[in-house]
KERO-62047 format. One record per residue (C-alpha): residue in three letters; x, y, z. Coordinates in steps of 0.001 Angstrom, whole numbers, plus 500000, padded with zeros to 6 digits. Example, Ala and Ser with C-alpha at 12.3 -4.5 7.8 and 13.67 -1.06 7.14 Angstrom:
Ala512300495500507800/Ser513670498940507140/
***
This chain:
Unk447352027951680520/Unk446566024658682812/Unk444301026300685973/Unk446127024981689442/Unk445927020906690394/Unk443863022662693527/Unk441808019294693691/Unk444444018152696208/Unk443312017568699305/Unk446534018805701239/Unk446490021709699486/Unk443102023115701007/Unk443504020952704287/Unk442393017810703694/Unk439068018182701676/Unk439396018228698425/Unk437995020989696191/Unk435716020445692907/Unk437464021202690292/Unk436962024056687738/Unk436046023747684321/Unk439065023229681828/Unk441402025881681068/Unk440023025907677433/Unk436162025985678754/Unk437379029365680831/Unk438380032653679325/Unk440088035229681419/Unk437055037020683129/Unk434484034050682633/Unk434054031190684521/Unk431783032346687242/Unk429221030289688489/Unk430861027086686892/Unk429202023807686839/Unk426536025359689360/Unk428743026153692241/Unk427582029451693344/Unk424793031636692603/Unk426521034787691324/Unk423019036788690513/Unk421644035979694258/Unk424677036293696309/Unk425399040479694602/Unk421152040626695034/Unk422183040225698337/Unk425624042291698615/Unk424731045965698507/Unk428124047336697572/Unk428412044940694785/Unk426944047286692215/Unk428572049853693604/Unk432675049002692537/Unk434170046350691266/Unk435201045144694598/Unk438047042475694510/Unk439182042983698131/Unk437643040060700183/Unk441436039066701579/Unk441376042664702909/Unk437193042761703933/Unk434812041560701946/Unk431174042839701698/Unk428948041811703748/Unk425379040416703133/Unk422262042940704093/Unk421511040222706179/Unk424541040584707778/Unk424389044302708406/Unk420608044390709414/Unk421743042019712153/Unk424522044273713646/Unk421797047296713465/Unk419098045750714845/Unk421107044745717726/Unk422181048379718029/Unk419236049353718238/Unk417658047387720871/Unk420414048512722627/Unk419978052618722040/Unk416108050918723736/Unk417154048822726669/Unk420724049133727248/Unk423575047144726407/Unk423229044470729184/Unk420096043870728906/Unk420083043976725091/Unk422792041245725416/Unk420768039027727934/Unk418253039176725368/Unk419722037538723226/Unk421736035267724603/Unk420893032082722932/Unk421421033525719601/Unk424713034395720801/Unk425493030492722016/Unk424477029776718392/Unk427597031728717041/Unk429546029190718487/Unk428194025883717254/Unk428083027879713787/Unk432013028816714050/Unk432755024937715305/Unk431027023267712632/Unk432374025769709927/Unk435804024332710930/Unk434553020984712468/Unk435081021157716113/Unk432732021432718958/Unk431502024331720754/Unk433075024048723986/Unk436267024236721501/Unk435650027809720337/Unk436566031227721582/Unk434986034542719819/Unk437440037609719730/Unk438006040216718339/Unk440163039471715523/Unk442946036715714881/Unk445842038456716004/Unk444214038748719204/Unk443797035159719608/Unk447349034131718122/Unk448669036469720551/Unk447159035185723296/Unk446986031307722354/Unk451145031636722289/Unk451140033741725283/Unk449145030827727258/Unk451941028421726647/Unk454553030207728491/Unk457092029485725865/Unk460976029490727888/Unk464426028892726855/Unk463592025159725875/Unk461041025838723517/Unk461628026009719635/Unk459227028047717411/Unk459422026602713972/Unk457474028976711129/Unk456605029455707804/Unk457906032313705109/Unk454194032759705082/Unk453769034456708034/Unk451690037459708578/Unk453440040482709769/Unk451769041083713176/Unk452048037292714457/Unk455917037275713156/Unk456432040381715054/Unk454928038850718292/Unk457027035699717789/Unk460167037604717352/Unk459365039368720681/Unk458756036117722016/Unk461452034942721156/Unk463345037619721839/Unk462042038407725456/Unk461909034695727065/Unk465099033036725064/Unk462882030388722349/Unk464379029684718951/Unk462558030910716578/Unk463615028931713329/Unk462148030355709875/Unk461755027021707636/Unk462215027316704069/Unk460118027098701271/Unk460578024819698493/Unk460477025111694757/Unk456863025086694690/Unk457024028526696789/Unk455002026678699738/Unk456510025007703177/Unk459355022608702469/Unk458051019557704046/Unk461110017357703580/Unk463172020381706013/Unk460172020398708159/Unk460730016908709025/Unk464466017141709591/Unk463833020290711557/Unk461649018136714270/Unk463392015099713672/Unk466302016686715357/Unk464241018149717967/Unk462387015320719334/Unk462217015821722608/Unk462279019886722705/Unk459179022146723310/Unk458374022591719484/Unk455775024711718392/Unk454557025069714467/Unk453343027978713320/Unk451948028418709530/Unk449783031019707903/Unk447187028852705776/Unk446923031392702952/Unk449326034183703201/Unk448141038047703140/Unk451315038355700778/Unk450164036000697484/Unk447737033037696422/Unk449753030306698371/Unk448403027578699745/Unk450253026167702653/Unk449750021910702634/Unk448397022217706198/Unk447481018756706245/Unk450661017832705708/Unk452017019952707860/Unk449501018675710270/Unk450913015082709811/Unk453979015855710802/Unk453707017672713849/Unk451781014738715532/Unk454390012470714535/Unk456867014637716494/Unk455047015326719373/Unk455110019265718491/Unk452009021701719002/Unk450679023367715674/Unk448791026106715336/Unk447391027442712141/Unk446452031125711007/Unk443058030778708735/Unk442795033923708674/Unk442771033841705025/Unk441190030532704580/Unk438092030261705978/Unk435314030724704502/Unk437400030387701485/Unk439026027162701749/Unk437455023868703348/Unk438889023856706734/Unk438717020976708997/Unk440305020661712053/Unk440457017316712154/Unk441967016312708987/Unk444481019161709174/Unk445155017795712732/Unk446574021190714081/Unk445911021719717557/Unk444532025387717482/Unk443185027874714719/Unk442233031203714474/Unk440475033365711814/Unk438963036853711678/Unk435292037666710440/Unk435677040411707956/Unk437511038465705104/Unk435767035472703381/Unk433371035343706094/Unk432000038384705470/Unk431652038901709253/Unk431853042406710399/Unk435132043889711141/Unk436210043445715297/Unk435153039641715093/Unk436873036982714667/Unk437497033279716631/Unk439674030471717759/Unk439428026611717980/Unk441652025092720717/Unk441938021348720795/Unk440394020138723954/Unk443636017941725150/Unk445260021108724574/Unk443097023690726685/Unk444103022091730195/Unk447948022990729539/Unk447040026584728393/Unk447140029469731369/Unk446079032692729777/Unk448705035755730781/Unk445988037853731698/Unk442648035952732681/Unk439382038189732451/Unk435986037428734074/Unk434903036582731152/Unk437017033366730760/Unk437684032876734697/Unk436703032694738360/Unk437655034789741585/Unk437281032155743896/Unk439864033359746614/Unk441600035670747849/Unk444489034493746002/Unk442981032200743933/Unk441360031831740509/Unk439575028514738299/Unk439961029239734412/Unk436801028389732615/Unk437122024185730912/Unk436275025922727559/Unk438114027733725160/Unk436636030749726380/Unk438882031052729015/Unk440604033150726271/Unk437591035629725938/Unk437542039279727971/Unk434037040222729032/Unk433648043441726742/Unk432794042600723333/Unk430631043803720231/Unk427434041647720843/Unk426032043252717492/Unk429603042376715907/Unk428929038972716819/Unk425217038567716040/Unk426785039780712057/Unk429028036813712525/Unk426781034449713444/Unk424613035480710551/Unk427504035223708188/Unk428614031959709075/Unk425434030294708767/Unk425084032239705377/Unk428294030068704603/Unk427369027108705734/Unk423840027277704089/Unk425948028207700760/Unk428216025345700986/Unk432494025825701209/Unk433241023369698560/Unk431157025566696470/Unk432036028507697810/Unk436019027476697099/Unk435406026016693987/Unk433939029319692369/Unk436898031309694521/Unk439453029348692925/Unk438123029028689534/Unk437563032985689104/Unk441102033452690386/Unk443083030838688148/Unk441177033070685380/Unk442438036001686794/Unk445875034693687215/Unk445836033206683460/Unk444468036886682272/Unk447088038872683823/Unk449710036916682875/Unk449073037105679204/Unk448746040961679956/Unk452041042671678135/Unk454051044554681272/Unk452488042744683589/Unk454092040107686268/Unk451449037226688390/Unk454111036580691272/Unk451992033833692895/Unk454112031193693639/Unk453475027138692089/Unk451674026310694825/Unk448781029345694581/Unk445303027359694726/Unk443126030097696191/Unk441169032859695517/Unk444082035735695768/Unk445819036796692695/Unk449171039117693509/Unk450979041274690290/Unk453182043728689763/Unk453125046197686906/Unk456937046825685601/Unk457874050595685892/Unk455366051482688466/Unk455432050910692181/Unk452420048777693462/Unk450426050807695531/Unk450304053417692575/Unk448988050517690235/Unk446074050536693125/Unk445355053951693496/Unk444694054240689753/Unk442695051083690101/Unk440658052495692715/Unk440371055845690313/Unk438651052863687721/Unk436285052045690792/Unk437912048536690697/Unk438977048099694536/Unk442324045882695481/Unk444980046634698150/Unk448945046846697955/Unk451175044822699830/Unk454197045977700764/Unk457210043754701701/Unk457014045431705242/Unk453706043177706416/Unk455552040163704825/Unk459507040266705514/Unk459759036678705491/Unk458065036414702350/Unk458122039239699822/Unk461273040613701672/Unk463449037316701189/Unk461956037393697306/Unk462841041007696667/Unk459779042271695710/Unk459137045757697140/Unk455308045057697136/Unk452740043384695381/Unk448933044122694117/Unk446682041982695310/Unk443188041118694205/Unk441097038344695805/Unk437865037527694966/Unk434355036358696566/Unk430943034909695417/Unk429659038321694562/Unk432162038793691852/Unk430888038407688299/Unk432347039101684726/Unk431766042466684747/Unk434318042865688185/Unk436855040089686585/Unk436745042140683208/Unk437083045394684418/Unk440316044547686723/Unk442377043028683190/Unk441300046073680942/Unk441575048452683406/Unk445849046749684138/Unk446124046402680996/Unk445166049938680321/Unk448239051130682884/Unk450513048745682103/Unk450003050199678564/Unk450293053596679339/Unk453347053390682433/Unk455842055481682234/
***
C-alpha cells in the first residue's frame, strides 16, 4: 500500500514534510524513528504515562513531558508560598518568553500572539471582533469543528451573514476550484474563510496554503483552526498567508489542558474591536472612554492559569528544540502504517479520506458501533476516542457515518503501542457480533 504523497508542501501549509521510508521498508506497526527523525526511547524516558497504556490519543490530549508537569507544579507551589500575584510577578519574564516561543513555533512575532485558554475561546472571540453584519459572507469548510460551526451558525443566524458551507472534492479535502468561484462572485462583499487545518473528525489535511492563496487574491479575511496541526504539522503563517490562527496546548503540543493561543496578523489587529474588552487587553482612560492594547493581547482577560502557561511555554520550546519537520515526519509515517495495517484488517473500514497526510487514523469496525470498539480498546489499555457525527455534522454527518474511532499518534509512540492497537482491532473485529 503506497504511504500518502504528504511531501507536498500545500498539504502541511507550505513546508514540506520529509518523507517516510517506502511502503515496502515499513510494516504495519514499524517504522518509528525512521531515518533518525525522532528519538522514540528519549521522548517515552521523558513521558511518564507512556509505559503506562498504549496511549494513541494526542488529537484528544497528549501526554505531557515531566518537564512539562514539574513546571505547572512548581509554579503552584510558589504560589501555595507567596500568593498568586506575587508568584506571577515573579515570573514574569518567563511568562513574556511563552510568547516569542508560540510566535516562532508558527512564525510570527510576539506582539502578534494572544495566550488563552483554549482555541475555541479565541475563534470565538477573533469572529466576534469583526462585527460580522448583513453584508458579510462566511465561507467554511466540511472540516469544521463542532463548537466553531455552532458559533458561526449563531452568527450567522443572530446578525443576518451568509454562512456558505463549500464542498469538498474527490480527494475528501476543500474544493479549491468552488472556492475560487465562491469569492470570485463575491468580490467586493465582506468575505470571511474559515477552515479547520486537520479536522477532529479524520486524518485530512486541509491545503491551507492554497487556501491561503486564494483568499488574498480576493481580498477576503482567513482564519485557520490549528488546533489539530500544530505541533504536528509545520505551520507557518506566512506561507499559509491566513490572517489569524488559533491552536490549543493539550494536543500535539503537549501543553497542559486550559492553554492554548492565537496569532493575529498585525494589518489585521487595528480593524478588530473585541465584544467584551478586559483589563487585561485594554485601558480605562475616561469616563466613557477606553484604548485597546496595539497587540494581540487585546484579546486576553486578566485571569489566567500562570502555571498552565509556564507548562506551555515549556512544551513549546520542547518542540522547537525537537524539530516539527521531525516531529511530522515520524507523526505521519507511524500513521500511514497504521492506516495501511487496519486496512488489511478483515471487518475493518480506514474512512480517512485521499487527502489524510497526518498523524490521525479514523475506522470503523462493521457490526459494532464506534464508541463500543473504544471502550473495549480502553479494556486492552490501548487509549483512542470516538467521534460521533454530532461534533462533525458537516463532515461525518453529510458522509453518513454515525461515528468514527480515532487514533492519533505522538513521538512517544513505539511498536509496542502501534502493535497492540491492530491485534487488539483485529481481535474485535474477529470476535463482533
Amino acid at each position: 500500500m503506497d504511504l500518502p504523497a504528504y511531501a507536498d508542501s500545500s498539504l502541511t501549509g507550505g513546508t514540506a514534510v520529509p518523507p517516510p521510508a517506502p511502503a515496502g521498508d515499513t510494516p504495519a506497526g514499524a517504522g518509528l524513528g525512521a531515518a533518525g527523525l525522532v528519538d522514540v526511547a528519549a521522548e517515552r524516558d521523558r513521558t511518564v504515562g507512556a509505559s503506562r497504556s498504549h496511549h494513541l490519543n494526542s488529537a484528544g490530549a497528549a501526554l505531557p513531558t515531566a518537564a512539562v508537569v514539574d513546571a505547572v507544579v512548581a509554579h503552584l507551589r510558589h504560589e501555595e508560598r507567596a500568593g498568586g500575584y506575587e508568584a506571577s510577578a515573579a515570573r514574569g519574564s518567563d511568562i513574556e518568553a511563552v510568547y516569542a516561543a508560540a510566535a516562532r513555533v508558527v512564525g510570527a512575532v510576539p506582539e502578534e500572539i494572544a495566550l488563552l485558554d483554549s482555541a475555541t475561546t479565541g475563534l470565538r472571540v477573533i469572529i466576534d471582533a469583526m462585527r460580522l453584519g448583513p453584508a458579510a459572507r462566511i465561507l467554511v469548510s466540511r472540516s469544521t469543528y463542532v463548537s466553531h460551526a455552532l458559533h458561526l451558525l449563531s452568527v450567522a443566524a443572530q446578525r443576518g451573514a451568509e454562512l456558505v458551507i463549500v464542498p469538498n472534492g474527490a480527494d475528501g479535502a476543500l474544493d479549491l476550484v468552488r472556492l475560487e468561484e465562491l469569492l470570485a462572485a463575491g468580490d467586493g462583499r465582506d468575505d470571511v474563510v474559515c477552515v479547520a487545518h486537520v479536522p477532529t473528525s479524520s486524518g485530512l489535511v486541509e491545503p491551507a496554503a492554497a487556501i491561503g492563496a486564494l483568499t488574498r487574491g480576493h481580498g477576503a479575511r482567513y482564519l485557520l483552526d490549528a488546533t489539530q496541526s500544530v505541533g504536528h504539522l509545520p505551520v507557518d503563517v506566512s506561507e499559509i498567508g491566513c490572517d489569524a490562527l488559533v491552536t490549543t496546548g493539550r494536543k500535539f503540543l503537549r501543553a497542559p489542558r486550559g492553554t492554548g493561543f492565537a496569532y493575529v496578523r498585525r494589518s489585521l489587529l487595528g480593524t478588530l474591536a473585541p465584544v467584551a474588552p478586559d483589563v487585561r487587553g485594554a485601558a480605562w482612560c475616561a469616563e466613557r472612554d477606553w484604548d485597546l492594547a496595539a497587540t494581540a493581547r487585546r484579546f486576553e482577560t486578566w485571569e489566567s492559569s500562570v502555571a498552565g502557561r509556564l507548562g506551555l511555554g515549556v512544551a513549546l520550546e520542547e518542540l522547537l528544540a525537537r524539530g516539527i519537520e521531525g516531529t511530522a515526519g515520524h507523526l505521519v509515517t507511524v500513521a500511514a502504517a497504521l492506516r495501511s495495517g487496519l486496512a488489511e484488517t478483515g471487518g475493518v473500514r480506514v474512512q480517512d479520506p485521499v487527502a489524510c497526510a497526518s498523524g490521525i487514523v479514523t475506522f470503523t469496525v462493521d457490526g459494532l458501533p464506534a464508541g463500543e470498539v473504544s471502550r473495549r480498546l480502553a479494556e486492552r489499555n490501548v487509549r483512542t476516542v470516538s467521534v460521533p457525527a454530532s461534533h462533525a455534522q458537516w463532515d461525518l454527518g453529510s458522509r453518513g457515518v454515525p461515528a468514527v474511532v480515532r487514533a492519533s499518534v505522538h513521538v512517544y509512540n513505539d511498536a509496542g503501542d502501534t502493535r497492540a492497537l491492530l491485534d487488539e482491532v483485529a481481535a474485535i473485529a474477529g470476535a463482533r457480533g
